[in-house]
Structures are given as structure tokens and as C-alpha cells.
N, CA, C and O of each residue as an XYZ file, in Angstrom:
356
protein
N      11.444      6.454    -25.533
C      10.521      5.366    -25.705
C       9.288      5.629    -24.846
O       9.243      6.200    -23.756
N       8.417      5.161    -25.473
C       6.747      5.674    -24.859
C       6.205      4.466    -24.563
O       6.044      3.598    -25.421
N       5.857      4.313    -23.224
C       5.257      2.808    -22.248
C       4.135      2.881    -23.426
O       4.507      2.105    -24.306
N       3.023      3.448    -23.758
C       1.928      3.228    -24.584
C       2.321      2.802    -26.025
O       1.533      2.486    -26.916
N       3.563      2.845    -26.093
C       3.878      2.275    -27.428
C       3.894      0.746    -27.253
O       4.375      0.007    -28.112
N       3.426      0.361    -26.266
C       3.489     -1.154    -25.949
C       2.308     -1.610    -25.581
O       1.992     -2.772    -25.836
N       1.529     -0.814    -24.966
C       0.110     -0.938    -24.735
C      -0.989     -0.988    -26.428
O      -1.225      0.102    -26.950
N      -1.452     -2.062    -26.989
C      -1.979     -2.430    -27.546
C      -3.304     -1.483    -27.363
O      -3.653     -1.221    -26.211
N      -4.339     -0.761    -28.896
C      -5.619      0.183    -28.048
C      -6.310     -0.113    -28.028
O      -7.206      0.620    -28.445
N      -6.666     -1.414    -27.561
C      -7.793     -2.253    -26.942
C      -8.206     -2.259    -25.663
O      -9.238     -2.656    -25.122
N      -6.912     -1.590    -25.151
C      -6.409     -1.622    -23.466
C      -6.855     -0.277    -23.224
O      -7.680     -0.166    -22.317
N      -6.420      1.020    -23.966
C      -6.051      2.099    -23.013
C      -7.750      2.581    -22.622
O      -7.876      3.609    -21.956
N      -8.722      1.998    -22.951
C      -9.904      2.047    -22.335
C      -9.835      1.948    -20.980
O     -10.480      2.733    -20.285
N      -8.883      0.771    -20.311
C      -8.602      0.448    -18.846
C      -7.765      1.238    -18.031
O      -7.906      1.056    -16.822
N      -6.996      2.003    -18.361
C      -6.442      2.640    -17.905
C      -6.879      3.831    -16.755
O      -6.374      3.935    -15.637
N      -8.003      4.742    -17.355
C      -9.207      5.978    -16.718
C      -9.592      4.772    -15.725
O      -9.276      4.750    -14.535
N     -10.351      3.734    -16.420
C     -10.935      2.805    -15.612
C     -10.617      2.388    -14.069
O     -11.268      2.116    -13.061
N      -8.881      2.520    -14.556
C      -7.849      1.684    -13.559
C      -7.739      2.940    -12.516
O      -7.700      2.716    -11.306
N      -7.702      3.991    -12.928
C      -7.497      5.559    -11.877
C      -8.665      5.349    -10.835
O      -8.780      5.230     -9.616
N      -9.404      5.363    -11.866
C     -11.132      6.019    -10.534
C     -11.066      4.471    -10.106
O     -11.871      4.651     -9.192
N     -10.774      3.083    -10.004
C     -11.064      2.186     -8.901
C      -9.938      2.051     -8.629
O      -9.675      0.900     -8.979
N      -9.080      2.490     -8.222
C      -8.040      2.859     -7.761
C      -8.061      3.741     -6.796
O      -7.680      3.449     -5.662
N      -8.629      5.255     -7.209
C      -9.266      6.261     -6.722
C     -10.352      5.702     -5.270
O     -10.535      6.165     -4.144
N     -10.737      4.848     -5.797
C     -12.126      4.296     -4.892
C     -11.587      3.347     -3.340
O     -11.956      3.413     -2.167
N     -10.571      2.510     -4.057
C      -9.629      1.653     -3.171
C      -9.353      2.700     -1.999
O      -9.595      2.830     -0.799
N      -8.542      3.543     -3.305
C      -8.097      4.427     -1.532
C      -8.582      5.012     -0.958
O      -7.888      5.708     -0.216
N      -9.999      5.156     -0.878
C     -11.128      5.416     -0.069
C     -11.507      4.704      0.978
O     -11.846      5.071      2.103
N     -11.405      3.472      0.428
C     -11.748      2.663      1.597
C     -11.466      2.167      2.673
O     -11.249      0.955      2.652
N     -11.406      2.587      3.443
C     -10.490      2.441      5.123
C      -9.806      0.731      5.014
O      -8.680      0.341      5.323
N     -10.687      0.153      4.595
C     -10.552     -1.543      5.094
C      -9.369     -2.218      4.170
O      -8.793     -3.291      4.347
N      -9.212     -1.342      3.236
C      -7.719     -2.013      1.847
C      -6.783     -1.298      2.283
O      -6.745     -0.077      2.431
N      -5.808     -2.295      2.547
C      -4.341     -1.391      2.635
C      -3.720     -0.769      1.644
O      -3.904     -1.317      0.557
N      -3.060      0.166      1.623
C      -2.227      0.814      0.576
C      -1.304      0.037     -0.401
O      -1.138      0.258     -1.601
N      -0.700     -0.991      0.433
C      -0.165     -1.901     -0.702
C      -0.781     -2.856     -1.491
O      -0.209     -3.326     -2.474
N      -1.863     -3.179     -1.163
C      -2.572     -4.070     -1.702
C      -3.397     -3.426     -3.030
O      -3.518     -4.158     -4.013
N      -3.862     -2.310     -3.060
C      -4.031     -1.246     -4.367
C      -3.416     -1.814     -5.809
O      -4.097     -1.865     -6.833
N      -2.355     -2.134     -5.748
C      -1.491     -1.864     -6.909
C      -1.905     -3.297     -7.319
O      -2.397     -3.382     -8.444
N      -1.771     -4.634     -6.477
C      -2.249     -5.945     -6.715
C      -3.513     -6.290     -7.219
O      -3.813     -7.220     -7.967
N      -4.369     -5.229     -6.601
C      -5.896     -4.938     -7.026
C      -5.830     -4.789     -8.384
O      -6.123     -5.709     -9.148
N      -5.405     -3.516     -8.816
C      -5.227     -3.082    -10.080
C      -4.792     -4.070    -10.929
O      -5.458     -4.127    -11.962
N      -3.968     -4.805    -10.848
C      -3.335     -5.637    -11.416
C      -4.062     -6.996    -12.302
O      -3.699     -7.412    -13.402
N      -5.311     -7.575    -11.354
C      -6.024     -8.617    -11.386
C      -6.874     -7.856    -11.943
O      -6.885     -7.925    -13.172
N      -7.425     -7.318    -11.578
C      -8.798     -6.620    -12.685
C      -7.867     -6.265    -13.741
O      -7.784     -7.392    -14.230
N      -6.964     -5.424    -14.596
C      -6.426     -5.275    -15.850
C      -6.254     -6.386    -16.242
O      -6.954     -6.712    -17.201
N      -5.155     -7.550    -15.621
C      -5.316     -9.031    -16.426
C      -6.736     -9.660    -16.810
O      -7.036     -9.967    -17.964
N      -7.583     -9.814    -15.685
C      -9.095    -10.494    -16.005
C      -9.518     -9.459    -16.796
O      -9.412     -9.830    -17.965
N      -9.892     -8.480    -16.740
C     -10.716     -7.466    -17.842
C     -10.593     -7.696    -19.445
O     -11.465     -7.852    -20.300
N      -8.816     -7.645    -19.543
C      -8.279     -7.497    -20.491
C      -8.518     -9.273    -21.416
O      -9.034     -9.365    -22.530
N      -7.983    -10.506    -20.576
C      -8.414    -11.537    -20.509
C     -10.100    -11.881    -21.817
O     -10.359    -12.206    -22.976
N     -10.721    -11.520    -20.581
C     -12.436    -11.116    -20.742
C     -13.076    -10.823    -21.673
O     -14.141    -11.312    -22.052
N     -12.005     -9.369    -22.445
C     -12.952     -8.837    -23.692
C     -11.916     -9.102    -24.285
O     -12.347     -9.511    -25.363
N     -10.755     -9.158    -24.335
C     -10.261     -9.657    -25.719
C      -9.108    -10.948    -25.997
O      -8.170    -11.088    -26.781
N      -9.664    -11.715    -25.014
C      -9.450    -13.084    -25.049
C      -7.775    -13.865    -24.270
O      -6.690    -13.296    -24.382
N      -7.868    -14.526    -23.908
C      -6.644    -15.144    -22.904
C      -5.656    -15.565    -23.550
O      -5.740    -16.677    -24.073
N      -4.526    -14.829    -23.675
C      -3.097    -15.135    -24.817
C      -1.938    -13.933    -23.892
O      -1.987    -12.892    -23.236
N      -0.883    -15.026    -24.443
C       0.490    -14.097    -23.500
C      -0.157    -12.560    -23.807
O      -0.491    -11.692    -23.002
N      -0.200    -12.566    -25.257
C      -0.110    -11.036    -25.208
C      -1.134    -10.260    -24.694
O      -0.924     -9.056    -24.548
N      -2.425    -10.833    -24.330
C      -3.315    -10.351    -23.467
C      -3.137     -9.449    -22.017
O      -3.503     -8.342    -21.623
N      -2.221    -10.789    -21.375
C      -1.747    -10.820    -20.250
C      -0.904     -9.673    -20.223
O      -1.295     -8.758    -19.497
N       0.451     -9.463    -21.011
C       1.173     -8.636    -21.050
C       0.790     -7.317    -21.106
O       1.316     -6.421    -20.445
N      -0.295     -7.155    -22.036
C      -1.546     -5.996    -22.245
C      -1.512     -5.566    -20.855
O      -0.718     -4.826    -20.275
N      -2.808     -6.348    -20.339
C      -3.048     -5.977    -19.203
C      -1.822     -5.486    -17.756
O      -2.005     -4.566    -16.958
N      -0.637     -6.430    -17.805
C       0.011     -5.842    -16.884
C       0.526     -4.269    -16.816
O       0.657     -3.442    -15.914
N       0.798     -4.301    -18.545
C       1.173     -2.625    -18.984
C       0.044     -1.633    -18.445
O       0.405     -0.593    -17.896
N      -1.001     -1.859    -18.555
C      -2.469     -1.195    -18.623
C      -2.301     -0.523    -16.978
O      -2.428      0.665    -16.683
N      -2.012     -1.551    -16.133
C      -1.920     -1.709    -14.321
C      -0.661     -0.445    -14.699
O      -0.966      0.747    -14.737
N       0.993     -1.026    -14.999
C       1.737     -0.002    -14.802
C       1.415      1.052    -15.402
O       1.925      2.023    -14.842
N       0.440      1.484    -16.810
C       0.910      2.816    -16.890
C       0.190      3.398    -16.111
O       0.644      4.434    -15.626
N      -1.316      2.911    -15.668
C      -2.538      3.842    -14.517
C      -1.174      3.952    -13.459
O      -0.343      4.857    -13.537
N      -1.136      2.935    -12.553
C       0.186      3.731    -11.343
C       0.767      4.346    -11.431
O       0.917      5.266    -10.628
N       1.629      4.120    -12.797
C       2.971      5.285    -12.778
C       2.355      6.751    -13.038
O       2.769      7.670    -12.332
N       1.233      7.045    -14.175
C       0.386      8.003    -14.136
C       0.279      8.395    -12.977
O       1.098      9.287    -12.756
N      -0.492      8.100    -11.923
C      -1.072      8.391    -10.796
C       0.250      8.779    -10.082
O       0.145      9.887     -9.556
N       1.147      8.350     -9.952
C       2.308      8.137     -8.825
C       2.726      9.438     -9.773
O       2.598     10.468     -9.111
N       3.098      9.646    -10.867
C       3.955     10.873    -11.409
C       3.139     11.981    -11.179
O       3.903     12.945    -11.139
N       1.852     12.399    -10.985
C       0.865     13.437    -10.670
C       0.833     14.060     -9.051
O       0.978     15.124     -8.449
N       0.631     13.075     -8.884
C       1.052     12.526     -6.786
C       2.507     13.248     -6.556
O       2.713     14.139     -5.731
N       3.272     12.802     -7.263
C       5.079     13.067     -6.192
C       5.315     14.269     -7.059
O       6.020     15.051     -6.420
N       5.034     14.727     -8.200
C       5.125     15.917     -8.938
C       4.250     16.910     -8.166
O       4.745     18.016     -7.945
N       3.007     16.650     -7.728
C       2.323     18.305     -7.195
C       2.896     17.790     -5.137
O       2.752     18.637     -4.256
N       3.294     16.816     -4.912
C       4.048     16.708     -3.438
C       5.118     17.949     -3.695
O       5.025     19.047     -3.145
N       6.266     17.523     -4.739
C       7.531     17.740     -4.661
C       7.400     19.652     -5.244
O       7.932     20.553     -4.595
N       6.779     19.841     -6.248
C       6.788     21.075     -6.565
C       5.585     22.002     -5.819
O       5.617     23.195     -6.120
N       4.461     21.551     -4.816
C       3.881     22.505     -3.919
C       3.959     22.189     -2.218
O       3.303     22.790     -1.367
N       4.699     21.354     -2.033
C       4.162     20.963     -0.678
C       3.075     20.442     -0.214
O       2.934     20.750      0.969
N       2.047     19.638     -0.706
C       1.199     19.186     -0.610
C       1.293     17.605     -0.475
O       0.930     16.744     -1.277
N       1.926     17.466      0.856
C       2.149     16.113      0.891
C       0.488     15.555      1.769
O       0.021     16.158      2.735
N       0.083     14.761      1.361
C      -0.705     14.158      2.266
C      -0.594     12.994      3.248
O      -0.167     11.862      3.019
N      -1.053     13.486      4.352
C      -0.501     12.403      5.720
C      -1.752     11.650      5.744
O      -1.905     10.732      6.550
């Protein structure tokens, strides 16, 4: 089963979107690391919300949109950790 088989393609526009300010978050000294994922979260619901209108399935949209950018990111991350040693401290 494929997470994007649930993601509606109205959404996967947000997704790239969701990487690089994501990307940007963790740049910024002043956001904690856990708070990232919550970030992500509220901008995919409001975005998603925004342009294509406020309904469960909007919502649901958008939360998918948040998990697949993380899990993306997180499977790229612990995959080049685990197979080169490139952990970052």
C-alpha cells in the first residue's frame, strides 16, 4: 500500500513545499527540533484548508501531506546515517 494513494493531487504540490520549510526550520537556531513536525503540520492543514477549501477531507489531505514530507525526509536522513556513517551531531 502506497501513503500517496491517499494523498488526494491537489496536495502533493505541498509536500517539496513542506521539505524546503522544513529545511529552513532547521536552520534556525531559535525552533526546537520537536516543534518542526507541529510546524509542518499547521501550514499543510491551513494551506490545504486555503486553496481547496475546509472539509474533513481537506484536513485529512493535509495531515497526509505533513506525514509523507517527514517520513520522506526521516527515510533519506536514517538511510544515508545507517548505510554511510554520516550521523550528524
Amino acid at each position: 500500500m502506497n501513503l500517496l494513494d491517499f494523498l488526494n493531487q491537489n496536495y502533493y504540490m505541498l509536500v517539496p513545499a513542506l521539505w524546503v520549510i522544513g529545511y529552513a526550520l532547521k536552520q534556525t537556531p531559535k525552533v526546537p527540533d520537536w516543534s518542526i513536525v507541529w510546524i509542518l503540520l499547521m501550514i499543510s492543514v491551513s494551506a490545504g484548508s486555503l486553496a481547496f477549501g475546509f472539509s474533513f477531507e481537506g484536513l485529512l489531505n493535509g495531515i497526509v501531506a505533513a506525514g509523507v514530507a517527514v517520513l520522506g525526509h526521516q527515510m533519506i536522513k536514517q538511510t544515508s546515517e545507517g548505510a554511510y556513517g554520516n550521523k550528524k551531531k
